[in-house]
C-alpha positions as CSV (number, residue, x, y, z in Angstrom):
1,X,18.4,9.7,8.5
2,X,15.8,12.6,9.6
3,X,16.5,14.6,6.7
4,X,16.7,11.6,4.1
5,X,13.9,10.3,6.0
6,X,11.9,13.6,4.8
7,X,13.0,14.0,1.4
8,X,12.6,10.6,-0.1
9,X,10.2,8.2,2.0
10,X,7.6,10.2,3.4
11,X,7.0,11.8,-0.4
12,X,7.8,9.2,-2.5
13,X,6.1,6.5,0.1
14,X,4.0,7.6,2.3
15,X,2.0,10.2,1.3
16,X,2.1,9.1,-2.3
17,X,-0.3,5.9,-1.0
18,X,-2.0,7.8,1.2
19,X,-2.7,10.6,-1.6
20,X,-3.9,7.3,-4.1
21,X,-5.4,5.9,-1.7
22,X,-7.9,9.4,-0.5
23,X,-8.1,9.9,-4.3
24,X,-9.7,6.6,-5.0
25,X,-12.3,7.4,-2.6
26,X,-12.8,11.1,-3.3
27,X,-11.9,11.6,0.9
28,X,-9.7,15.0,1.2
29,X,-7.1,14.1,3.4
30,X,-4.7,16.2,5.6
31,X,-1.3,15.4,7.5
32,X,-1.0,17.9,10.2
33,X,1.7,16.6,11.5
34,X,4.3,17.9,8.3
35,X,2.9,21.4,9.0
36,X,6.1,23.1,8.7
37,X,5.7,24.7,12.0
38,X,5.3,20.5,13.3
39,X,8.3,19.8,11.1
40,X,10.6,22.7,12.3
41,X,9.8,22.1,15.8
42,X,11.0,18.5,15.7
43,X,14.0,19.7,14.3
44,X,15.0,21.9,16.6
45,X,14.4,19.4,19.3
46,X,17.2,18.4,21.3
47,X,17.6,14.1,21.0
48,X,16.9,14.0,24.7
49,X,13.5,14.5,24.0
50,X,13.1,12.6,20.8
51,X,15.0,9.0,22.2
52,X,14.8,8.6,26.0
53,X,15.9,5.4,27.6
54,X,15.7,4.0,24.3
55,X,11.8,5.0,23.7
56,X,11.5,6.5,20.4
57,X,9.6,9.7,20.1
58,X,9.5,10.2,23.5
59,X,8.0,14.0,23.8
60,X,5.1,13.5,21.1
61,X,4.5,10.3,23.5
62,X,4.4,12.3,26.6
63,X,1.8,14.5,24.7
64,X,0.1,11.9,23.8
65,X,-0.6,10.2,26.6
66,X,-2.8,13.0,27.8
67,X,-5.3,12.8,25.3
68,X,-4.8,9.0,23.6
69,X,-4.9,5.6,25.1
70,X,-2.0,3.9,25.7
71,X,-2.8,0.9,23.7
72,X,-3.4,3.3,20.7
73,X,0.0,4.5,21.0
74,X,2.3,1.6,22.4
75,X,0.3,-0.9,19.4
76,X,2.8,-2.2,17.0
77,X,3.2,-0.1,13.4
78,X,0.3,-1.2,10.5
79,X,2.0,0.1,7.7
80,X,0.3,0.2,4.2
81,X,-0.2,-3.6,3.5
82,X,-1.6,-4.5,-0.3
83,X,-5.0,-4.8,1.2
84,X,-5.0,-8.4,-0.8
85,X,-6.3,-10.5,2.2
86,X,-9.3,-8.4,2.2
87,X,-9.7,-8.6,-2.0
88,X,-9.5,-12.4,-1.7
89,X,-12.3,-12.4,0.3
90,X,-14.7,-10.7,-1.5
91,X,-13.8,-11.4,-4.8
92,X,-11.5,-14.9,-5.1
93,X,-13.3,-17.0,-7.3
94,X,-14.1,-14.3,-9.8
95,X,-10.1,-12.7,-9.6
96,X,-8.7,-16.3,-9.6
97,X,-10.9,-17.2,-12.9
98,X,-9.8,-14.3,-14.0
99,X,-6.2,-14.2,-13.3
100,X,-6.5,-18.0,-14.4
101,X,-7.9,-17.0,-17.9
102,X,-7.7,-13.8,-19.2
103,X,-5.6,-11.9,-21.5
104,X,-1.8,-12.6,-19.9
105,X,-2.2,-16.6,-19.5
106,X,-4.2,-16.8,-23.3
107,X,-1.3,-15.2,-24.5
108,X,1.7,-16.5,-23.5
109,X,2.9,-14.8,-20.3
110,X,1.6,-17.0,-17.0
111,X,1.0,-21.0,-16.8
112,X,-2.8,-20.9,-15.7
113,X,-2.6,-23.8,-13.4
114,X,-0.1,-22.3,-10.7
115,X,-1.9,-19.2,-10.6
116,X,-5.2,-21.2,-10.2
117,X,-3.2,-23.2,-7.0
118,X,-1.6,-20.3,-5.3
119,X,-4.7,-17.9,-5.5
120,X,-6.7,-20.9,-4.0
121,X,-4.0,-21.6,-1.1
122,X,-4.2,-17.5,0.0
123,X,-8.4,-17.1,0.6
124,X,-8.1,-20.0,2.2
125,X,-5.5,-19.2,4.4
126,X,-3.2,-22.0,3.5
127,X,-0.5,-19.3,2.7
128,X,-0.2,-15.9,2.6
129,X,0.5,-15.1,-1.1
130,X,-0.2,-11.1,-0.5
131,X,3.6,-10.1,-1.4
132,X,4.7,-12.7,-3.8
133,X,3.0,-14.0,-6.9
134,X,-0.5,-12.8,-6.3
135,X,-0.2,-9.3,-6.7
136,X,2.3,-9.0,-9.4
137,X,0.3,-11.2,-11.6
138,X,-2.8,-8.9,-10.8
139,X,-1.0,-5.8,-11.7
140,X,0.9,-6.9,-14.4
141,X,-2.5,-8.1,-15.8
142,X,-4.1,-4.6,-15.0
143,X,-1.4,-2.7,-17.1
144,X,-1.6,-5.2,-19.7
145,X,-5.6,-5.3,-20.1
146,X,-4.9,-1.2,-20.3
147,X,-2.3,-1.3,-22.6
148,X,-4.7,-3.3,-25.1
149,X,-7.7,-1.7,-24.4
150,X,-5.6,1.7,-25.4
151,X,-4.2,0.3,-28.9
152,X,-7.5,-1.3,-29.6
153,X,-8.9,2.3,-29.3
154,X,-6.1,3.6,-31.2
155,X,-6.5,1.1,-34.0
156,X,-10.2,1.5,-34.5
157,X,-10.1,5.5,-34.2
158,X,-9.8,7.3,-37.3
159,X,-6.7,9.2,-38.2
């Protein structure tokens, strides 16, 4: 699980968001701990001191507890939520009219009125529409708006 672990989810997950997500804000990020010298170390641990009692990485918790605060280090995981919640906030009533009338709905692809109702029901806190719905309408609306705004250039370029 380490190994598969290393070679599929931290590249193709992890540090792929955390690479998009430094490059949309020009911030030069750095993971020190994949330094190879990090990495090899951990490998060559023994399991005693990665599981202990049934704590999970048990040494790097030890360490840490010199220098952190617990309740930095025992907190629950965050994860790389869609920050939707916080989009809703700010920007609702212009995303939902948008959503609601823009290029995908016009043409065919959504029913306006649910996507009106279900972007109304997440700002307000009614539901939590984050993983569902919400942000595949958003996207799929993104790459269509692109996809048109690319073959209207096309069209209207000379050859």
């Amino acid at each position: 699980m380490q190994y598969l672990d290393t070679v599929t989810y931290l590249p193709d997950d992890i540090l792929a968001k955390v690479d998009r997500a430094s490059m949309a804000v020009a911030l030069e990020v750095r993971v020190p701990i994949i330094d190879h010298r990090v990495v090899e170390f951990a490998w060559a641990l023994p399991s005693r001191f990665r599981i202990r009692d049934g704590e999970t990485k048990w040494l790097l918790r030890r360490v840490l507890d010199r220098y952190v605060p617990r309740d930095l280090v025992e907190r629950p995981k965050m994860g790389f939520a869609i920050p939707l919640e916080a989009m809703a906030a700010r920007s609702a009533a212009r995303l939902g009219r948008g959503v609601a009338r823009r290029a995908p709905p016009a043409r065919g692809y959504f029913d306006p009125a649910p996507i009106r109702a279900r972007w109304a029901e997440h700002p307000s806190g009614a539901r939590n529409r984050q993983h569902a719905e919400l942000w595949v309408i958003l996207m799929f609306q993104a790459w269509l708006e692109a996809k048109l705004a690319g073959l209207s250039r096309r069209i209207v370029q000379p050859m």
